[in-house]
C-alpha positions in Angstrom: -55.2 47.1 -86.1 -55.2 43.6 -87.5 -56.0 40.4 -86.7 -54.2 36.7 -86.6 -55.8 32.8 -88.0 -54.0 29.7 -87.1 -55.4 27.3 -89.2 -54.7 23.4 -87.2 -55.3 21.0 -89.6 -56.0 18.1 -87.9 -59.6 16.2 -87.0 -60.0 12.8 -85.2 -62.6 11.7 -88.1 -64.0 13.6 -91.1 -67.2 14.9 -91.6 -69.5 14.2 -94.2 -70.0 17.6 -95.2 -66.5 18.7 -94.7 -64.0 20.1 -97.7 -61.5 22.4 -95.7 -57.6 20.8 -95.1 -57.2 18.6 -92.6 -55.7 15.2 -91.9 -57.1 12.7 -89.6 -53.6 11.0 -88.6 -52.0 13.2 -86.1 -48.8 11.8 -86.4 -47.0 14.9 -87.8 -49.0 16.9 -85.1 -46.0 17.4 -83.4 -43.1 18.6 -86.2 -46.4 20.6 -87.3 -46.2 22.4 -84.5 -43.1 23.1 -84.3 -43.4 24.0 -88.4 -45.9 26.8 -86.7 -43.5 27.9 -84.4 -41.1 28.9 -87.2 -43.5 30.4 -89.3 -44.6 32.8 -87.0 -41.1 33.6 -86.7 -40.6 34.1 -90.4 -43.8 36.1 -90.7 -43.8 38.6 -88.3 -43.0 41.4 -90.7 -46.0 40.5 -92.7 -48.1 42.8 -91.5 -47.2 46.8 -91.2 -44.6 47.2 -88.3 -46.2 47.6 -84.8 -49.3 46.4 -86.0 -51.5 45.9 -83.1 -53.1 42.6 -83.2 -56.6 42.6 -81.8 -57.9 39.2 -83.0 -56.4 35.6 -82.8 -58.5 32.4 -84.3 -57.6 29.3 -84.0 -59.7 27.4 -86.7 -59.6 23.9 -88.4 -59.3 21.5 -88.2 -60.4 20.7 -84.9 -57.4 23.5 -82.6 -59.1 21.7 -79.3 -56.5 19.0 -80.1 -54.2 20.7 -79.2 -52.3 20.3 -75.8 -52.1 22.5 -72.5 -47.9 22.4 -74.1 -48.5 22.9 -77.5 -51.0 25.9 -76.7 -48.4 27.3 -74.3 -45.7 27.2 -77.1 -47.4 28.7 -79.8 -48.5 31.8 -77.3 -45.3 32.3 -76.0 -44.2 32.3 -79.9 -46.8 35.2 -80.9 -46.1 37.7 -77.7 -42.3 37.2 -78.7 -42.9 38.3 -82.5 -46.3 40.6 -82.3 -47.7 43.6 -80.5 -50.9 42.1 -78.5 -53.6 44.2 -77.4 -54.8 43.7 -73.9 -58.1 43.5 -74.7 -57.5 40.9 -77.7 -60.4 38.2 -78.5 -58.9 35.1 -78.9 -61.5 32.4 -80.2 -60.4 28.9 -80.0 -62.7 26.6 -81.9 -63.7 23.2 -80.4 -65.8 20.0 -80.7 -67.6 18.6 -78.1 -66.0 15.7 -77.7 -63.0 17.7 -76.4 -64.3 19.9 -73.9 -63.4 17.7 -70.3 -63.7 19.3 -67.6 -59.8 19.1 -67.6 -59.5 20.5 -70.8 -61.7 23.6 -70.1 -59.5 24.3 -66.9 -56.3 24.3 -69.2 -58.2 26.6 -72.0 -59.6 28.4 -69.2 -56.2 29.5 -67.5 -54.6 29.9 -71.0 -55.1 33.5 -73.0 -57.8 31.7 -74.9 -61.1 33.7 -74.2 -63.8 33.0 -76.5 -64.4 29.1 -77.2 -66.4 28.3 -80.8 -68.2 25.1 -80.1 -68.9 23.0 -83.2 -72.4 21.7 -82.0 -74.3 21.6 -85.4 -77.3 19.6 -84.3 -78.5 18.4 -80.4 -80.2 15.5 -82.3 -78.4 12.3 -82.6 -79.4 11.6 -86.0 -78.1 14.8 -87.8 -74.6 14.1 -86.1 -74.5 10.5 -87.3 -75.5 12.2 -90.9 -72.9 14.2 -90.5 -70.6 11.4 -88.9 -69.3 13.8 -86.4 -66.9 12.8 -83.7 -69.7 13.8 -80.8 -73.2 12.6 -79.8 -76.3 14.8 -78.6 -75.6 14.5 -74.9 -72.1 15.6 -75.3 -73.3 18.5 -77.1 -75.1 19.6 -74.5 -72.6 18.9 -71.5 -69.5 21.0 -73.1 -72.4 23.8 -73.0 -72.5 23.4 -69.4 -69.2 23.1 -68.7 -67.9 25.7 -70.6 -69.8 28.0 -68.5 -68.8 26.3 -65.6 -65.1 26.8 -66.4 -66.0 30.5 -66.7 -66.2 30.8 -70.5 -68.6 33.6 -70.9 -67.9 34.3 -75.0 -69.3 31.2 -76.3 -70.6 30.3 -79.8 -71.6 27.4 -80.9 -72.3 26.3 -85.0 -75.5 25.0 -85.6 -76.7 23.4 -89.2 -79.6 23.4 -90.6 -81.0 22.0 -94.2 -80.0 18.8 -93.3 -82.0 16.1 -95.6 -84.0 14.6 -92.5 -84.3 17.9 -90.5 -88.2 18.8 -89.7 -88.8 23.0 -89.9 -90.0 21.7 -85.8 -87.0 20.2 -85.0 -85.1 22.9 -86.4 -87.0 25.2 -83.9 -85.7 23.1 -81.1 -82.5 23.2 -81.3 -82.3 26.9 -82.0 -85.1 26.7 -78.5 -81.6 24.9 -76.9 -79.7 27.3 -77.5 -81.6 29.8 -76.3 -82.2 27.8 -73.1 -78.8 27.3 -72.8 -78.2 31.4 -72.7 -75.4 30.9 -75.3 -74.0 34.4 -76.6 -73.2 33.9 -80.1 -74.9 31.6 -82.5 -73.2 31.0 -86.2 -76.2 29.1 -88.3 -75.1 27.6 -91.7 -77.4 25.6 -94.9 -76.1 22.5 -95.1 -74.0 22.9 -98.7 -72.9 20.0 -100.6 -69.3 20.3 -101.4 -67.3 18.1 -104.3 -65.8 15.3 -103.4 -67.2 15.0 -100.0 -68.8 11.7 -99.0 -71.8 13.7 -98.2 -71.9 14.3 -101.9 -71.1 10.5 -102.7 -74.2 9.4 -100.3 -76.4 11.6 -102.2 -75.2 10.4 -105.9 -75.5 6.9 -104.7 -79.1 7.6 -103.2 -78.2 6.6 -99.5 -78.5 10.3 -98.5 -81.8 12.7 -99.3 -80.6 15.8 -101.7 -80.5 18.9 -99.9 -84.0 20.7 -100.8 -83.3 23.7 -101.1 -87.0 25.2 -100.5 -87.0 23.7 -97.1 -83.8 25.4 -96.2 -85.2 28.7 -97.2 -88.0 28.2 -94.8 -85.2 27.1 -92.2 -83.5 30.2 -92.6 -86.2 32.3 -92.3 -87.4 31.1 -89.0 -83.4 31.5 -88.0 -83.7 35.1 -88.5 -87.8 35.0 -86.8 -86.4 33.1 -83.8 -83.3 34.5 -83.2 -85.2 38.2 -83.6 -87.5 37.3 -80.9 -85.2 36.4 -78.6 -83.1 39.1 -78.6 -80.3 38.3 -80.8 -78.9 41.1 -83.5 -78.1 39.2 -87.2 -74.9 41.7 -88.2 -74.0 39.0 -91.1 -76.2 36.7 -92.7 -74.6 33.6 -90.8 -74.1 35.1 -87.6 -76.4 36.6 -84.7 -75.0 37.7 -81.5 -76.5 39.3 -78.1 -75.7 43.2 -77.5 -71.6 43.2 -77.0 -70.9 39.5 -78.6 -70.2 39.8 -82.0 -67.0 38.2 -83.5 -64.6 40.6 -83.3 -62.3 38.5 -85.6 -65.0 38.0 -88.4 -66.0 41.0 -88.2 -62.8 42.5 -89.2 -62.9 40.5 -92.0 -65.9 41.7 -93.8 -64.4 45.0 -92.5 -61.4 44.5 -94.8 -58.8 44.7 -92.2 -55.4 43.2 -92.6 -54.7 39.8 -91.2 -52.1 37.2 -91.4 -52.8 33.4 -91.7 -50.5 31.0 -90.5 -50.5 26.8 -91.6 -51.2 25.0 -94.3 -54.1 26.4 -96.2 -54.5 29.5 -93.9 -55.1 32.8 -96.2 -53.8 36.1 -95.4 -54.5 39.9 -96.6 -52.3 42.6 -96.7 -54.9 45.3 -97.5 -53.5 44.9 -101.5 -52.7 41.6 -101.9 -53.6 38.0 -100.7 -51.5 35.6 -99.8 -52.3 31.7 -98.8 -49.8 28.7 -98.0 -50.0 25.2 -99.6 -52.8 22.4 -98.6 -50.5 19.8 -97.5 -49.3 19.0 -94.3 -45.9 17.4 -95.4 -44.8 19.8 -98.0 -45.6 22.6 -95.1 -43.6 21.2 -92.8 -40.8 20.7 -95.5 -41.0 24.1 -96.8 -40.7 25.6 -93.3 -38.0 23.5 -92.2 -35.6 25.4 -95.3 -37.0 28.7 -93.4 -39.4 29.3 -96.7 -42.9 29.9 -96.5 -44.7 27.3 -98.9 -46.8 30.3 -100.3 -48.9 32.0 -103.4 -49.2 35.8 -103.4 -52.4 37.4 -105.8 -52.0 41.4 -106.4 -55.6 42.4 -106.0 -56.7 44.7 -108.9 -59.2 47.8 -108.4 -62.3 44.9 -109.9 -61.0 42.5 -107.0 -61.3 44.7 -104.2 -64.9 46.2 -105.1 -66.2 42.7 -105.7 -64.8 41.6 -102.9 -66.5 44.7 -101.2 -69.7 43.8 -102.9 -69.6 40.0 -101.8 -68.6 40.9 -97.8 -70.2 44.2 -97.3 -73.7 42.8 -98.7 -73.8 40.5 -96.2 -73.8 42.1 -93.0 -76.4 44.6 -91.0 -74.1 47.8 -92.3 -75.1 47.0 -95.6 -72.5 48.5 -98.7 -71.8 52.1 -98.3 -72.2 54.4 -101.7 -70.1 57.1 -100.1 -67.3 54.4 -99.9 -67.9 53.1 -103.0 -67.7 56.6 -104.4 -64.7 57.7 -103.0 -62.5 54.7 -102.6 -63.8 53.4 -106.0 -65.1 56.3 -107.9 -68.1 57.8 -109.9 -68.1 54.8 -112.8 -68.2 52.4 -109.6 -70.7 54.1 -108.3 -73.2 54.5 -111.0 -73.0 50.7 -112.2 -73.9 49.7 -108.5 -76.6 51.8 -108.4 -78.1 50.6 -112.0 -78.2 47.0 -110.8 -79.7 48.2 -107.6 -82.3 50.0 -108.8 -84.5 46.7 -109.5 -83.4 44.8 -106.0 -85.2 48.5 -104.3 -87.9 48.3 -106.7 -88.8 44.9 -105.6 -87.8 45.0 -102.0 -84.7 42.9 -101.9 -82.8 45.6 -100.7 -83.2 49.1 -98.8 -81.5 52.4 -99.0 -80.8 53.1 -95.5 -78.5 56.1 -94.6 -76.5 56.0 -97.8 -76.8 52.4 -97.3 -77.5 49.6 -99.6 -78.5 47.1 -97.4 -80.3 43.2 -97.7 -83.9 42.6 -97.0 -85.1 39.2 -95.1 -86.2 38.1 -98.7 -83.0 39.6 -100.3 -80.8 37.3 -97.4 -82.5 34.6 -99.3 -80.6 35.3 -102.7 -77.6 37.4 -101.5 -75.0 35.4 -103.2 -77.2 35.8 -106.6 -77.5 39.6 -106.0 -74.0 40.4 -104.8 -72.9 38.5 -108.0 -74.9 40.8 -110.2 -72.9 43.9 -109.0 -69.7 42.5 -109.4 -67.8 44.4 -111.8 
């Protein structure tokens, strides 16, 4: 089992907020492409032979740029050099602005069945903070259409922390969404990256700072809301009706092996990590002399149970002492459970069959208290 993320790194216009790779001149789209092509060619003996890939993501970037042609091409590439499951989720994220009716019909007879809509706000005046590419009505149209097309696995991003946005207006959109019957719902706080312009509005003073007390609140009626209306939170960012989760991300916090293909993409060989260069020339140079333009980290026994701390805290499973104990052993063990000793004494987390797992008021500090039990 193991899963595959095709990282497209191009975006018609940048977002405020936004510090992942991605150029907004898709000139090089094309030899990009075919750069892909190649290095899923050279990198199909990355994972263990006749591993059976269950997940494909393509993330961004903004992957609904690409064409009916280009789509086509880069399947055809992956059948050719990997073992497909018939059953495999294969998420496609998207912006609104993209989602034609045309487009939809080309997603919709492609393998692609699960569409990640990057909606972040229905009102107007978030979007423009967040100079994204879409306006409100748009964001709810692709909705509509999506479903029209036959795209039953949606989700859809929302943001919320966002200087201007009431705790009223938050409840609104999430209300849309509900209206809307979406599936999946991933729900982020608006973080303030370096070297942004979001962070250059707000040292200037044309942008609010993001207060971070009001974001708590916002988070907390997330979880109320999304609880009420049926929705199961199995990670802190993500809530999903019965038989919608992310398969993909899932696997992730899981700590199952992936490959990541394109510039910046990450990958994880269950020992190791592994992630390609953040430039889009130098990529496609690299590839063309058949090398992958690559780093390669040996994880040590430290790594992997932090990493285990920092993933596992943060979904509904919670971290599992038996696994800590057996795959890490006693010493692992008993430090984890001296930290935790005051998060259960003051309710942050619970010990749930030979589970550590987060509170709502523990969710509100889970980076601090993962942190703490790193080794």
């Amino acid at each position: 089992m193991a899963g595959i993320y095709i990282h497209i790194p191009f975006c018609k216009q940048a977002c405020s907020y936004c510090d992942f790779h991605f150029s907004t001149s898709l000139k090089s789209k094309e030899a990009f492409v075919s750069s892909l092509i190649r290095e899923i060619e050279l990198q199909k003996d990355y994972l263990e032979k006749d591993a059976l890939i269950e997940t494909i993501y393509f993330g961004g970037g903004t992957p609904s740029l690409l064409s009916a042609k280009e789509l086509d091409r880069i399947f055809k590439t992956l059948y050719d050099n990997f073992s497909l499951a018939k059953n495999a989720e294969i998420t496609l994220e998207a912006n609104p602005d993209d989602l034609s009716k045309s487009k939809l019909l080309e997603l919709k007879s492609s393998p692609v069945n699960r569409l990640s809509i990057g909606i972040q706000s229905f009102f107007e005046k978030d979007l423009k903070l967040m100079n994204r590419a879409h306006n409100s009505q748009q964001a709810e149209n692709c909705i509509k259409e999506s479903q029209s097309a036959g795209f039953e696995n949606i989700t859809i991003d929302l943001i919320y922390g966002t200087p201007d946005l009431s705790n009223d207006n938050w409840k609104k959109n999430l209300t849309k969404a509900f209206n809307f019957g979406v599936p999946h719902l991933s729900c982020y706080s608006l973080t303030v990256e370096q070297k942004t312009p979001l962070e250059n509005h707000i040292k200037k003073g044309k942008v609010k700072p993001v207060d971070e007390e009001q974001s708590a609140e916002q988070f907390l009626i997330l979880m109320g809301e999304t609880a009420k209306n049926g929705y199961e939170q199995y990670e802190i960012s993500n809530f999903c009706k019965p038989g919608f989760h992310s398969r993909h991300n899932s696997n992730y916090w899981k700590g199952i092996n992936y490959l990541g293909l394109g510039p910046s993409a990450h990958s994880f060989d269950g020992n190791s990590r592994q992630w390609n260069i953040s430039n889009n020339f130098r990529y496609i140079q690299s590839i063309a002399k058949s090398k992958i333009p690559s780093e390669k980290e040996t994880l040590t026994l430290d790594q992997k149970f932090n990493e285990y701390m920092m993933t596992g805290l943060r979904t509904s499973t919670g971290i599992s002492l038996e696994k800590v104990k057996t795959e890490f052993g006693e010493q692992y063990l008993n430090a984890l459970l001296a930290v935790a000793k005051a998060y259960l004494g003051s309710e942050k987390i619970t010990l749930k069959e030979n589970h550590l797992i987060l509170t709502n008021s523990g969710k509100l500090i889970a980076d601090r208290i993962s942190s703490d039990f790193f080794a």
